[in-house]
N, C-alpha and C positions, 0 to 999 in steps of 0.2 A: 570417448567416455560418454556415457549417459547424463544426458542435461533434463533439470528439470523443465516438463513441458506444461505442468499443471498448475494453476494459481488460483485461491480466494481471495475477493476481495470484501470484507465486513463494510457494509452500510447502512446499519440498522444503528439503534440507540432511540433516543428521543431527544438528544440535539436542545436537552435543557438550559444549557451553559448559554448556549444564543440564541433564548427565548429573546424579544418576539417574532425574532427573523425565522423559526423553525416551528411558527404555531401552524402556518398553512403548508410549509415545504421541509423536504429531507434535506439534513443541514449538508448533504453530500454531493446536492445538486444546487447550494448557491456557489456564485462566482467568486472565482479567484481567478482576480483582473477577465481578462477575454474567453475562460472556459470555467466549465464548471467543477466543481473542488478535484470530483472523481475523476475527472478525464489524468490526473496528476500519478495518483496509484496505480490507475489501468497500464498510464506511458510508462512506467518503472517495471512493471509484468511484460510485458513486451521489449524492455530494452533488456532484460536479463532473458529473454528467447523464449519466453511461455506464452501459448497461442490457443490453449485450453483452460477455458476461463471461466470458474462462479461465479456469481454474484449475490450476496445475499446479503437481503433488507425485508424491509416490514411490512406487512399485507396490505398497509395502507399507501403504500409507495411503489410497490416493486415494478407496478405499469408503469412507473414515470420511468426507468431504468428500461424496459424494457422498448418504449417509446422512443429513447436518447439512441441504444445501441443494435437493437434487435436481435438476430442469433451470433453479429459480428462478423458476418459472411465477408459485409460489403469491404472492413480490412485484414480479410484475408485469415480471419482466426475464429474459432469457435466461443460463443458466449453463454451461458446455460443461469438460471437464475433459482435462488430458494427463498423460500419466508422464512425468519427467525420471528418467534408469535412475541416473545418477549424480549428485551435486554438481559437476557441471562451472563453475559460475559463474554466476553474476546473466545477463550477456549468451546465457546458452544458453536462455534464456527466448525469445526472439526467433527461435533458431531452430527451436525445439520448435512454438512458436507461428507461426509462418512462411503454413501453410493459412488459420489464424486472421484474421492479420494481414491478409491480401490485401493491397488496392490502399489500406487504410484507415492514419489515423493509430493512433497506439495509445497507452495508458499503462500503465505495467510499475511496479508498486506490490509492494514485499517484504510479506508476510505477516508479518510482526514489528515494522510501523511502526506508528504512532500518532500523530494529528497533530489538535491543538488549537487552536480559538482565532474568536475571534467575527466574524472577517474571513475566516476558511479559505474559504467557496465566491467568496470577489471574487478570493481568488489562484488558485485552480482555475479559475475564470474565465477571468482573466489568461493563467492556462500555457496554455490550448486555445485562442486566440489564435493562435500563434504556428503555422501553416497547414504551414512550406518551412522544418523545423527542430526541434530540441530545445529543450522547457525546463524546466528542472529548479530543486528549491528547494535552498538553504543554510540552516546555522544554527552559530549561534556555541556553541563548547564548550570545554572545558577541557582534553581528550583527546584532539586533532583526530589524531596519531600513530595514533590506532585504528580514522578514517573514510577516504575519501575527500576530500583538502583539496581545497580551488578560491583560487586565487592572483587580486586584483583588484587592479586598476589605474584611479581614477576611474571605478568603478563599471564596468569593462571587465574580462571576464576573461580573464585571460593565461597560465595554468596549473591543469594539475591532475593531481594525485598519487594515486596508490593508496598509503594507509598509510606516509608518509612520515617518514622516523626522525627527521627536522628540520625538521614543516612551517612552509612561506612563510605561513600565517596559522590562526586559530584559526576559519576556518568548514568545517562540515563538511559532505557533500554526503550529503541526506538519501537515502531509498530510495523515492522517489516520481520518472519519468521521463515526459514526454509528448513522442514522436516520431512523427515522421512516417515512412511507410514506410520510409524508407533503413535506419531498423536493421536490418532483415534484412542488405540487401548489406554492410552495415558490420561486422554479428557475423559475416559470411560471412568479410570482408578479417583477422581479425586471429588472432593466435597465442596458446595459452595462455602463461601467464605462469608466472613460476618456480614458482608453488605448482600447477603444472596446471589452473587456472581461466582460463573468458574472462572476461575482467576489464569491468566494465560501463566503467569509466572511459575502456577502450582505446576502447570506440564513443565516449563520450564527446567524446574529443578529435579523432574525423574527423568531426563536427558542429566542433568548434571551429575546424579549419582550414580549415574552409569558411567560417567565418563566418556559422555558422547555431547558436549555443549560447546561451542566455539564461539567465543564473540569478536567480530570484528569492531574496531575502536576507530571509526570515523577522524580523520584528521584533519588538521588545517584545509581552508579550500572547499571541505563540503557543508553543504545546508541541510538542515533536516528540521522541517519546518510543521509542527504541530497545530493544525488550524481550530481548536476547539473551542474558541473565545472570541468575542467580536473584535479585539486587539489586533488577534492573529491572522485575522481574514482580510486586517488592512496593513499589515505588515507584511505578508505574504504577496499579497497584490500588488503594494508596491514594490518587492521585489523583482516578483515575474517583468514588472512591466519596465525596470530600470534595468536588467536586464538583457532583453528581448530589445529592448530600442538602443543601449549603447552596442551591446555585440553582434547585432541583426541576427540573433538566432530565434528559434522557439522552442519553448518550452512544455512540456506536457503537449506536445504534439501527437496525437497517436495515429494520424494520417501520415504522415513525415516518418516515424518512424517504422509504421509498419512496411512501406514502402523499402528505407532503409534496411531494415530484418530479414529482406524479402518473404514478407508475407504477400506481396502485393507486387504487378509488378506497375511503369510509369501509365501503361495504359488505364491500367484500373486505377492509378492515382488521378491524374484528369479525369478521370470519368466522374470519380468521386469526387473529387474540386468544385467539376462543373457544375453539380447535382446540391452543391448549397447556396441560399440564397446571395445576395450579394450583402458584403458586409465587411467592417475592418480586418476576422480572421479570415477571410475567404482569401481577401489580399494580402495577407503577409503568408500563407501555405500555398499560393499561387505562384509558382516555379516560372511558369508562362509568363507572372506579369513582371516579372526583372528587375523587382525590389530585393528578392532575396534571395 
């Protein structure tokens, strides 16, 4: 079956919520623990087999991205970069990315998400699947007033809200999307909304009245860790890094797993190893050095 091979990932906005840490930098290039936020979305595009990669951010940034990763050669995947000139909304990813996209399916991944759990490639799996359609994850939260709600009916969904002052349930709709081309024509159909954004969810819901929207409902066991607050950037951190030191794994590794994906194979993994400075990540993605 045909897997999706193509992924955006959004890192644009202006990163006001974690003012003063985002007055000189992209809030997608501070740390989270030992990598920086994005390396986190890019390793979830890559565990789910997508090796043709956007990236788009803001004219005042996108050398810093393109500085971090270059064409993406070095693991083994293709990396291509756009300007978004404003914060127009999640869905204007789609149509920036529009040449990108062609005739192919896509997944449009926020720069700010995080997502855990020892099942994560069976549900990325799962979402590329779905061929003549959207499928996007949930998860349950205590705040859902601050996400995207999705309203279920016997496991069928029958709503869904942007930011709802009274939402119909407590799941919220992550920042991970796998569609198939019609989001262009869809972020093409719709109108900004009261705050001047295209709103992701208005494409959302013309996938759902077609009867083409699937949500998968995250379950026990997995994290989906929203970093857009200084909170969460040290909650996050200290997960990664409680973690990575009791299970000796890594996290948002995108060496490790391009490797893994075979995008890469061990020789160009050393090569690559060798070629960064020396430092704490060097030694713990250092296969050579017998910690891990």
């Amino acid at each position: 079956m045909k897997k999706f091979s193509k992924g955006i990932i959004l890192a644009g906005g202006s990163g006001s919520r974690l003012y003063p840490l985002t007055k000189s930098c992209n809030k997608h290039l501070l740390p989270i623990y030992n990598k920086p936020m994005i390396y986190y979305p890019l390793s979830t595009l890559l565990q789910a087999g997508i090796h043709d990669i956007l990236i788009i951010s803001s004219d005042e940034y996108i050398k810093d991205f393109i500085r971090l990763f270059g064409d993406g050669s070095s693991l083994g995947i293709k990396i291509s970069y756009k300007v978004q000139e404003n914060p127009n909304g999640i869905a204007e990813a789609f149509l920036i990315g529009e040449d990108f996209i062609g005739e192919s399916n896509v997944c449009l991944i926020l720069g700010d998400n995080v997502f855990y759990g020892s099942e994560l490639e069976n549900y990325l799996n799962n979402a590329s699947i779905n061929m003549s359609g959207c499928s996007v994850f949930s998860y349950h939260v205590s705040n859902p007033s601050d996400y995207g709600v999705v309203e279920f009916n016997e496991n069928k969904v029958i709503s869904i809200e942007e930011k709802p002052k009274i939402p119909k349930s407590n799941y919220a709709l992550t920042g991970m999307y796998f569609c198939d081309n019609r989001c262009v024509e869809y972020a093409k159909s719709i109108e900004p909304s009261e705050r001047g954004e295209l709103e992701i969810v208005d494409v959302l819901k013309k996938y759902l009245d077609n009867d083409s929207l699937e949500v998968f409902s995250m379950k026990k066991g997995f994290v989906w860790l929203d970093t857009g607050l200084p909170m969460n950037l040290l909650e996050a951190s200290n997960f990664i890094k409680t973690i990575e030191d009791r299970e000796g794994i890594n996290i948002g590794c995108i060496e490790e797993i391009s490797l893994n994906k075979g995008f890469i194979d061990k020789d160009q993994y050393d090569k690559l190893i060798s070629s960064m400075p020396s430092s704490a990540y060097k030694k713990r993605v250092d296969f050579n050095d017998g910690n891990y």
